[in-house]
N, C-alpha and C positions, 0 to 999 in steps of 0.2 A: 577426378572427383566423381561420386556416385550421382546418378542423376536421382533426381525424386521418380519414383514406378506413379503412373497413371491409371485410371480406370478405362474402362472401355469409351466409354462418352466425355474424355479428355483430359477430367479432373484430376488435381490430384488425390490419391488416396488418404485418409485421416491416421494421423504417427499417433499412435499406442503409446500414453505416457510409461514413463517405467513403473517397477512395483515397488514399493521404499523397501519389500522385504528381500530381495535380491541385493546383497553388499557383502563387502569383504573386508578387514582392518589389514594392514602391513602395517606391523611397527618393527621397526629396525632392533634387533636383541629380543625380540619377543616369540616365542614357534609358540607359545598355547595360548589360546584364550580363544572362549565361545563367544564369542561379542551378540548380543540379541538386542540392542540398540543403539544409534548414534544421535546423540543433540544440540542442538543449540551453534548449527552452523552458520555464523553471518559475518556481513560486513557492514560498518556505517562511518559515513564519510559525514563528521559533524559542522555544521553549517557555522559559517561565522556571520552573526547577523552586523547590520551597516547599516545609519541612515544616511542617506546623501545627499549634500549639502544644497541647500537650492529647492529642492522637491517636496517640503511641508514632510505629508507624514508615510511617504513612501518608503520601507524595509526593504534593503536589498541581503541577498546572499550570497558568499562566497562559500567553496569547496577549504574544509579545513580538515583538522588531524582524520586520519583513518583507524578507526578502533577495528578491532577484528573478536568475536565473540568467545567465548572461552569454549570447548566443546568437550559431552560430558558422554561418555563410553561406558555401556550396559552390558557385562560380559557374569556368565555363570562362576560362580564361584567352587574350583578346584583346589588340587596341591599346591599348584605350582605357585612362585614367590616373584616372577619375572614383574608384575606390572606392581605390585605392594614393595617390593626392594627398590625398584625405579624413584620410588615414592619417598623411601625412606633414606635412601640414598640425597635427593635433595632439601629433605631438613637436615640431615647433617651436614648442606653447604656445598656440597658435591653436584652443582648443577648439569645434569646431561640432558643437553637438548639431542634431540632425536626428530628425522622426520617423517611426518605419521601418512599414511595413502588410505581414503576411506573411497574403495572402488567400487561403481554401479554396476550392475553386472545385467548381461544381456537375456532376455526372458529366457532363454537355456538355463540359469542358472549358475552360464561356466565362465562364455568369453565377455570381456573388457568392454561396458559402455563407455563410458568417462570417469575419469578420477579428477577428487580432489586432494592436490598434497597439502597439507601443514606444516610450514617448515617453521624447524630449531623449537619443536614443542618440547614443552618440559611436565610433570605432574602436579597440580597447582593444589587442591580435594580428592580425600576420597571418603566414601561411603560404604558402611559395611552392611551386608544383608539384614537385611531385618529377618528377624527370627520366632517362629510361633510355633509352638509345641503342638497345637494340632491342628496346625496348616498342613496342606501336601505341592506347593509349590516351592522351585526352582528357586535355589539363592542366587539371588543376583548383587550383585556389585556393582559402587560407581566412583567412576574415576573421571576429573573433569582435568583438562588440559587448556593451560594458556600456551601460545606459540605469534610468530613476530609475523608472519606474512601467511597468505591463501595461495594457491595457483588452481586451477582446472585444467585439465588436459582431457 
């Protein structure tokens, strides 16, 4: 295991958060997509409120269902049919979960900070560029995914 580097006078040195614009998508069947944002990644573990018995008007809390947030993928919009077929493929019933890797990548640019996988994500929304005749901005597209569990690595 790496140790933490020190300064000269002992301390240790302050960690450089990352930059959110350094990331990567892996989706399984997927080779194109410009992805230019990711959203709405979380988790919450909803409380089961209790009063208990004895204690007047003290509320306790227990740890209940875990919801995991739906996340919503900002990619330019090209030819390619991979992530709108994905889509359309599950309104016709055809559910293919797939799981997604949205990798942090290290201030190079290249190598691997941490990932998070989404597993057995499916495509729940999507959203088509908005369009204006004289705009000169990038169509973007959005695609939001429900999926059953998170991991980090």
């Amino acid at each position: 295991m790496a140790q933490p580097q020190t300064q000269p006078g002992g301390g240790a040195l302050p960690v450089d958060p990352y930059r959110n614009y350094h990331f990567k998508l892996e989706i399984a069947g997927v080779t194109e997509g410009h992805f230019t944002a990711v959203s709405g990644l979380g988790i919450r573990v909803k409380p089961i409120r209790y009063r208990e018995g004895g204690t007047g008007q003290i509320i306790r809390a227990l740890p209940g269902p875990t919801e995991y947030s739906d996340v919503t993928l900002r990619y330019g919009l090209t030819r390619s049919r991979e992530l709108f077929d994905w889509l359309m493929r599950t309104i016709a019933g055809d559910i293919e979960r797939r799981n997604i890797s949205i990798v942090m990548l290290e201030q190079n640019g290249a190598d691997e900070a941490l990932r998070w996988s989404l597993l057995r994500a499916w495509p729940s929304e999507w959203r088509g560029a908005p369009l204006d005749a004289i705009g000169n901005h990038v169509a973007i597209e959005e695609l939001t995914l429900a999926y059953d569990s998170l991991e980090r690595s």
